[in-house]
C-alpha positions as a Markdown table, in Angstrom:
| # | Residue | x | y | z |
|---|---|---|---|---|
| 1 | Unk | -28.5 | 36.7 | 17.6 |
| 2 | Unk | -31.0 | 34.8 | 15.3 |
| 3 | Unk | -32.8 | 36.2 | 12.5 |
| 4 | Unk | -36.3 | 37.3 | 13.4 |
| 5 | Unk | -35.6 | 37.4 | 17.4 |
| 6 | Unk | -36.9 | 40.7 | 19.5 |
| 7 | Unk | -33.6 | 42.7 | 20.6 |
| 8 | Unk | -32.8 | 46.1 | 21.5 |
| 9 | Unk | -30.4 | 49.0 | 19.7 |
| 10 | Unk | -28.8 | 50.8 | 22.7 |
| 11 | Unk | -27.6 | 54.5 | 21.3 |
| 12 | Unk | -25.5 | 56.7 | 23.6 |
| 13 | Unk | -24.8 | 59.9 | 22.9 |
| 14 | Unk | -21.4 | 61.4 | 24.1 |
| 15 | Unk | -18.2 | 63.8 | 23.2 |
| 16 | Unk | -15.1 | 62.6 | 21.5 |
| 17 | Unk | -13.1 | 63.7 | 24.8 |
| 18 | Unk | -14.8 | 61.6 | 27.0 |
| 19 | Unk | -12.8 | 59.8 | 29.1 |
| 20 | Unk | -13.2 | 56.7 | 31.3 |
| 21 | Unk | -10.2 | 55.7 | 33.2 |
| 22 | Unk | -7.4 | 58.0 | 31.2 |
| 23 | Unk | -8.9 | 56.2 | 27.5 |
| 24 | Unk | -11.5 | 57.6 | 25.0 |
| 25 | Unk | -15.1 | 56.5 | 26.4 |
| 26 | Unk | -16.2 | 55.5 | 23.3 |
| 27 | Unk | -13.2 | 52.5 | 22.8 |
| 28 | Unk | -13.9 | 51.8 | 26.3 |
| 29 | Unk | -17.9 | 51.3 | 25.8 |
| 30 | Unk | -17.4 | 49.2 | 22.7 |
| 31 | Unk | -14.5 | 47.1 | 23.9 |
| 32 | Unk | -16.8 | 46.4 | 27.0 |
| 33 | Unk | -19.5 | 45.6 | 24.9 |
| 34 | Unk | -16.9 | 43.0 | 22.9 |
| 35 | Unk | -15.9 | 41.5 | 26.3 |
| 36 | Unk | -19.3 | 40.5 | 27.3 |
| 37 | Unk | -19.7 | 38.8 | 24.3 |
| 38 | Unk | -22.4 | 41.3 | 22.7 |
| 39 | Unk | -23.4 | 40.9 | 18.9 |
| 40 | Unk | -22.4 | 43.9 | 17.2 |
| 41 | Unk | -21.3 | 47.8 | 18.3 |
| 42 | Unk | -20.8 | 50.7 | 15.8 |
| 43 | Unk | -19.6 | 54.0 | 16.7 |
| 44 | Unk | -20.0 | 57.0 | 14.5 |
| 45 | Unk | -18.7 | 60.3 | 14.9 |
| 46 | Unk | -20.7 | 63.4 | 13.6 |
| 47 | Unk | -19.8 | 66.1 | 12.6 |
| 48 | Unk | -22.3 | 68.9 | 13.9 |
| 49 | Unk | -24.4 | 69.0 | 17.0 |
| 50 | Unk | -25.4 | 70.4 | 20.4 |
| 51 | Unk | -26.8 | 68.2 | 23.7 |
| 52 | Unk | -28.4 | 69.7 | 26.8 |
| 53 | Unk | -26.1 | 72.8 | 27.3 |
| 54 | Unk | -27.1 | 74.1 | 23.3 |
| 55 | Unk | -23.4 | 74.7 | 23.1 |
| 56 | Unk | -22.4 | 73.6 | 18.9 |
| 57 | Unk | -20.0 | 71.1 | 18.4 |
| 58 | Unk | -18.9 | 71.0 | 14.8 |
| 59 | Unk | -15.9 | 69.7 | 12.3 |
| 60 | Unk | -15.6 | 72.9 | 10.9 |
| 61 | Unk | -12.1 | 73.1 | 9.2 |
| 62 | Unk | -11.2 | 76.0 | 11.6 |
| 63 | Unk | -12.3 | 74.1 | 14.3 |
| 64 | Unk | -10.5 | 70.4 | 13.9 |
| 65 | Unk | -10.1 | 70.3 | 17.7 |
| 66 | Unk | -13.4 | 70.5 | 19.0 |
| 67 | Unk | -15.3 | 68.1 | 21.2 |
| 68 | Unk | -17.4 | 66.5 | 18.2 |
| 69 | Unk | -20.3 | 64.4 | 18.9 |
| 70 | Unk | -20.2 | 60.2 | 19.0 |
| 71 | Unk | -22.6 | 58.3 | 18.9 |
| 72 | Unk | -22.5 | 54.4 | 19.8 |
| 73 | Unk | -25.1 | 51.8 | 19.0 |
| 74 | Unk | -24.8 | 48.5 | 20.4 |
| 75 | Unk | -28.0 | 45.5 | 19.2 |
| 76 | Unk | -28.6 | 43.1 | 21.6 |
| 77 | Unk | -31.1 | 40.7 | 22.9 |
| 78 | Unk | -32.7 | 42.9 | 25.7 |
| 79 | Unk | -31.6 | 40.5 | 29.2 |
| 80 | Unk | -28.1 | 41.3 | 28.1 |
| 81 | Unk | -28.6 | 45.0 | 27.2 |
| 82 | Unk | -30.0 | 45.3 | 30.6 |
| 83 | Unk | -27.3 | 44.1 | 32.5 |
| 84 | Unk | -24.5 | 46.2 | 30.6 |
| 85 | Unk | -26.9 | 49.4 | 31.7 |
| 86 | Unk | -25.1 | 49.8 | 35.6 |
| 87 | Unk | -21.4 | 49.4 | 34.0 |
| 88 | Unk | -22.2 | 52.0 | 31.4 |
| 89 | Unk | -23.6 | 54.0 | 34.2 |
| 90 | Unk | -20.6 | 54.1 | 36.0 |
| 91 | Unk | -18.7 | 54.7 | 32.4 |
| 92 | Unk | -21.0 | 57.5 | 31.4 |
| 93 | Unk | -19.8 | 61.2 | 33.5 |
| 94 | Unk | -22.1 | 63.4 | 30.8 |
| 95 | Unk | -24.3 | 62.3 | 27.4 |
| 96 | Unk | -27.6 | 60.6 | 26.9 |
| 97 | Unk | -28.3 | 57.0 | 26.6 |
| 98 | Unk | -31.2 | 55.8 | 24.6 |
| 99 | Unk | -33.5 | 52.4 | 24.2 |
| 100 | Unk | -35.8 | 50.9 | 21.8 |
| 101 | Unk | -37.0 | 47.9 | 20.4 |
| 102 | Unk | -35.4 | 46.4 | 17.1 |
| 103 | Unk | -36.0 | 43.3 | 15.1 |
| 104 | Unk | -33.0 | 41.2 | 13.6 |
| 105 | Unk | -33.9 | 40.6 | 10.5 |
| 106 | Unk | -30.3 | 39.5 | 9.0 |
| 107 | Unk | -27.8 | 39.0 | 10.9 |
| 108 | Unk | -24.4 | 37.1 | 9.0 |
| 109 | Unk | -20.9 | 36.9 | 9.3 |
| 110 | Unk | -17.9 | 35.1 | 8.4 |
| 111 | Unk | -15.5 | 32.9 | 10.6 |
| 112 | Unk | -12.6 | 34.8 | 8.4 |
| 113 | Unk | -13.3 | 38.0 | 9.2 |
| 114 | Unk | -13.2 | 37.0 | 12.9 |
């Protein structure tokens, strides 16, 4: 992406034991995303939370095996956000997916890191 363009941020919310097709939906979101050639995706795991059922999902010590919350944000210019939307559809069995408008304002990397 170039500095100062219009993209998107794309944030979907889901568990850690989310599958999609016997692998962890979050590696299979981001190595999508890496497939189609997308700038950049992050994925962060929290460690307390609740979605649409209001059940708690936390990292309690006690509690180390519990479906904790991931979130994955993906930046993009928004014609290629829009056509990943239908495959991450079909990825997607339960969580919330979000949209909004971002602006690139740096945006660097290194050929040796790649």
């Amino acid at each position: 992406m170039e500095i100062g363009t219009d993209g998107e941020l794309l944030r979907i919310f889901i568990g850690e034991k989310d599958k999609y097709e016997g692998r962890p939906l979050y590696e299979a979101i981001v190595e999508e995303a890496r497939r189609r050639g997308m700038a950049g995706a992050t994925v962060l795991r929290g460690t307390l939370g609740f979605g649409k059922n209001s059940r708690i999902h936390s990292a309690k010590v006690l509690r180390l095996s519990e479906d904790l919350p991931m979130v994955i944000e993906i930046v993009d210019k928004p014609a290629r956000i829009e056509s990943f939307l239908p495959d991450l559809d079909n990825m997607i069995q339960e969580g919330l997916v979000t949209l909004e408008k971002v602006r690139v304002l740096v945006y660097k990397h290194s050929e040796k890191d790649d």
